[in-house]
N, C-alpha and C positions, 0 to 999 in steps of 0.2 A: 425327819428333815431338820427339826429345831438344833439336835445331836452333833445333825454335820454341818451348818453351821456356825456353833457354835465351836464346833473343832475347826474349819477353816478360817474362823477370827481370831482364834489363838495363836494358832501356827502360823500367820502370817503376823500376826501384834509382834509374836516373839522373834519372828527373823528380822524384822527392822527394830526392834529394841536391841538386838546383840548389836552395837557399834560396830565391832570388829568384825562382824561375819558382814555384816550391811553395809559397809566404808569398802572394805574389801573388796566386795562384788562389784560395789558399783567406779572403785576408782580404776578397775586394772580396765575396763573398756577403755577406758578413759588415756591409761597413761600407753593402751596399745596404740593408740589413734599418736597420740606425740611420738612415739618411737618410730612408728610406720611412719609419720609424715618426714621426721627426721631423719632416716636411715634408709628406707625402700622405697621413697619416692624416684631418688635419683636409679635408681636401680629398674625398677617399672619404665621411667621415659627412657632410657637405653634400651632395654629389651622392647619397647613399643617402635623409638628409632631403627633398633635393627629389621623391622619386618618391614617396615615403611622405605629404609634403603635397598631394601631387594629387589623393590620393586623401582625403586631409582626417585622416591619423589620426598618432599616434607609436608611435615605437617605446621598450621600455625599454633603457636604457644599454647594460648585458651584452649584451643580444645587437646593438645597435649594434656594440659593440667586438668581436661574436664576427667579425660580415660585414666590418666594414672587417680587421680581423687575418686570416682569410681569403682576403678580394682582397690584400692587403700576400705574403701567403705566396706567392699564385699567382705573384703579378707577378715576385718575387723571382726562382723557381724556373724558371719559362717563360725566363727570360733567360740566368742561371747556365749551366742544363744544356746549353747550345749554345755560352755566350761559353768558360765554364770546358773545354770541348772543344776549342775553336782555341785554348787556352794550354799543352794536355796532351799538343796530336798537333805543337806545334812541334819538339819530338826529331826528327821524320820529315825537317821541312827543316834542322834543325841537323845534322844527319848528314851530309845533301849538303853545304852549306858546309864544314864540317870535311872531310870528305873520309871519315868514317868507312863509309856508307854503301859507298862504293866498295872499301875493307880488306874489310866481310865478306861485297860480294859474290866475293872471290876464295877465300872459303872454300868448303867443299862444299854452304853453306846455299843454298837457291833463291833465287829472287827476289820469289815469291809469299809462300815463308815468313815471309818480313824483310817484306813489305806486311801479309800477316796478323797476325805478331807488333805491329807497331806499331797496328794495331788496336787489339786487344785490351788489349794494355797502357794506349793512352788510354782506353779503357772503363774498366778496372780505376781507374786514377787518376780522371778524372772522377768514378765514381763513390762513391769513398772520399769526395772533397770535396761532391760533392752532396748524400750524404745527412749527412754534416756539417752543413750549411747546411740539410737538413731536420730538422734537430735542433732547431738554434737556432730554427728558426721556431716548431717546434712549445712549444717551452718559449715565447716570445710570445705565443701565442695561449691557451696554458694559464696565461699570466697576466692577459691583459687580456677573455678572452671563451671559455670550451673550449665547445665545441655538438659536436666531432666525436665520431664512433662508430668502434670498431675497425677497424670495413670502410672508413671512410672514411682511416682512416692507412693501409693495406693497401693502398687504392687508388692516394693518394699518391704513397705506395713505388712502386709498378707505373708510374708516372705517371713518375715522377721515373728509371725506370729506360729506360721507352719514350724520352723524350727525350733521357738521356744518349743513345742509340744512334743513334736521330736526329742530334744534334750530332756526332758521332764518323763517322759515315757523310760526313755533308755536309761536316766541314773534312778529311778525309780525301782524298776526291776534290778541293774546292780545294787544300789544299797541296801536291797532288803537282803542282800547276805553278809551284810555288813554286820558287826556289831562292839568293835571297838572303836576308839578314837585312832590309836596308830592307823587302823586300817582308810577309816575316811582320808587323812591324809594321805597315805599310799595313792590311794585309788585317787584323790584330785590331782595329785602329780603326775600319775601318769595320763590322767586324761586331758590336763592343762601343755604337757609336753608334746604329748603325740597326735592330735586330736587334729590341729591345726595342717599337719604334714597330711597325712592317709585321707583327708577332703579335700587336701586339694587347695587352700587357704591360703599356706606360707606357699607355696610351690606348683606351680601350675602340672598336670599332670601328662601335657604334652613334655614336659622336660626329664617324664620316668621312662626307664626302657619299655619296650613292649608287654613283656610278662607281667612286671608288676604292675602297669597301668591297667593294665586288662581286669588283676587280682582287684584292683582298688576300687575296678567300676561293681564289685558284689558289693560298697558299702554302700548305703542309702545318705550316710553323709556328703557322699560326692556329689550327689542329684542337689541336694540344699542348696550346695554353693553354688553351683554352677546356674540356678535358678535368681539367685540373688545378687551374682555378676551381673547375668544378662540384663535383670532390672537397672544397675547400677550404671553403667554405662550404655545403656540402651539409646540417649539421647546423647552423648556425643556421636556415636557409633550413625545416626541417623543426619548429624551433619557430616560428619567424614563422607557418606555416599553420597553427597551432592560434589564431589571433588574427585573421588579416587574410584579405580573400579572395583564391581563387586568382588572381584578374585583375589584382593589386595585385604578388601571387607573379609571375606571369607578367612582367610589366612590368618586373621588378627584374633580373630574369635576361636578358628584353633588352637593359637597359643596360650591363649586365658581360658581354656574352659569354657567358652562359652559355648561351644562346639562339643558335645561328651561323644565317644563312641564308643560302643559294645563292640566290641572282638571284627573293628571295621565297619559295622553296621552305626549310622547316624542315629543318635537318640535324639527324638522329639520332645516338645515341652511338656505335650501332655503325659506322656509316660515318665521324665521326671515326678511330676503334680503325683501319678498314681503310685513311682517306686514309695515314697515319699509318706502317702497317705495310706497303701498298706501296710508299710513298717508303723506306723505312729498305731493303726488297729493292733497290728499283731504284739508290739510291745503291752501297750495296753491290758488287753486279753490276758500274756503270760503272768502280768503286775496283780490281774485281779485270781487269774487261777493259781497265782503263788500263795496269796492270802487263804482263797479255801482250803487247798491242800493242808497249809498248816492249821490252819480251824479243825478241821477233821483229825488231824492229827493230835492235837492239845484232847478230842475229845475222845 
């Protein structure tokens, strides 16, 4: 126990001492939230307009601004707590390159230890900066639209914590095939590019054709988001139905996700909660039988 804490205090001392890796993580939430508010704001109340004219009615301003700052928040967050994961668990393959990794496996620490420790410590970092960047949304949203209820920031939280884990699982087991510099960088470009599209994040997944929407409900990143919409605009969503009817309500929550469907079939919240928490087990499990395999193999 002393071992692996003392490996989880390092690995996290040292990802907030790199400026650059630490500035980095924690300003790009930060400068997505400005670019969202500045570019996909207006973009969100048109597509929120257009479903609201279908049905022949408007909405008033505030709660226009509560739903698009809402999905602005979702989108943010659904992406952050996976990209800001493969920038936290890079220690893992900077170790191998440096050579550090190799130092303290000849100390008396395990091998599991040192894989656990860098776990946990990218959990801890992720989610320092996460809920950072759930902060600042929150303060957005409490300027241009608030509709949330206690439970729904409570949710949030839960939300934003599930997915750190998620993230931290899933670049965990990538980067341990990791072992150059070039390569981390490849692999956060392409997870920083594409990651946000195939959840569902940038683009709601009512707007893909049939086939691939279908393909994209096998990721378990789709469940996150759609999980951390629902939280997000749950209280405007809750004054719009004192005004409009349910079929109008319905219809809205198709177009954001917040509605998922399996091949037609309506996906529940709790079967999100379990896609979600089986993948985070099963990542897990692979993360740690990656480690024995090679133990056994070194031996």
């Amino acid at each position: 126990m002393k071992e692996f804490l003392i490996s989880v205090k390092r690995n996290t001392k040292l990802f907030f001492k790199d400026k650059g890796l630490f500035f980095t993580s924690l300003i790009t939430p930060l400068i997505l939230l400005v670019l969202y508010a500045t570019f996909l704001a207006n973009v969100y109340t048109d597509a929120f307009n257009s479903v609201f004219n279908s049905f022949g009615m408007t909405v008033e301003e505030k709660v226009m601004n509560g739903l698009v700052g809402g999905q602005l928040m979702s989108s943010l967050l659904a992406v952050s707590c996976v990209t800001v994961s493969f920038c936290s668990n890079m220690l893992m393959v900077q170790d191998k390159v440096s050579g550090a990794r190799t130092d303290m496996l000849i100390t008396p620490a395990k091998r599991s230890t040192l894989a656990l420790s860098y776990y946990i410590s990218t959990t801890v970092s992720t989610l320092i900066i996460c809920f950072l960047a759930l902060g600042a949304c929150l303060i957005y949203v409490g300027l241009t639209g608030w509709f949330l209820t206690f439970s729904d920031v409570m949710l949030l939280v839960s939300d934003v914590f599930i997915l750190v884990t998620f993230g931290t699982a899933l670049s965990s087991v990538i980067n341990f095939f990791l072992s150059s510099q070039g390569q981390i960088s490849a692999v956060g470009s392409i997870v920083s590019s594409c990651y946000g599209f195939i959840c569902g994040a940038y683009m709601p997944l009512a707007n893909f054709g049939e086939g691939l929407r279908n393909a994209v409900m096998f990721l378990p990143g789709t469940y996150g988001t759609s999980l951390i919409r629902n939280h997000s605009i749950n209280g405007a969503l809750n004054e719009l139905s004192n005004t409009l009817p349910k079929e109008a309500i319905e219809g809205l929550k198709d177009s954001i996700d917040c509605n998922l469907y399996f091949f037609g079939n309506q996906v529940e919240t709790w079967v999100a909660y379990l896609v979600m928490g089986v993948t985070i087990l099963i990542l897990i499990g692979a993360y740690v039988l990656l480690n024995v395999l090679v133990k056994r193999k070194k031996k």
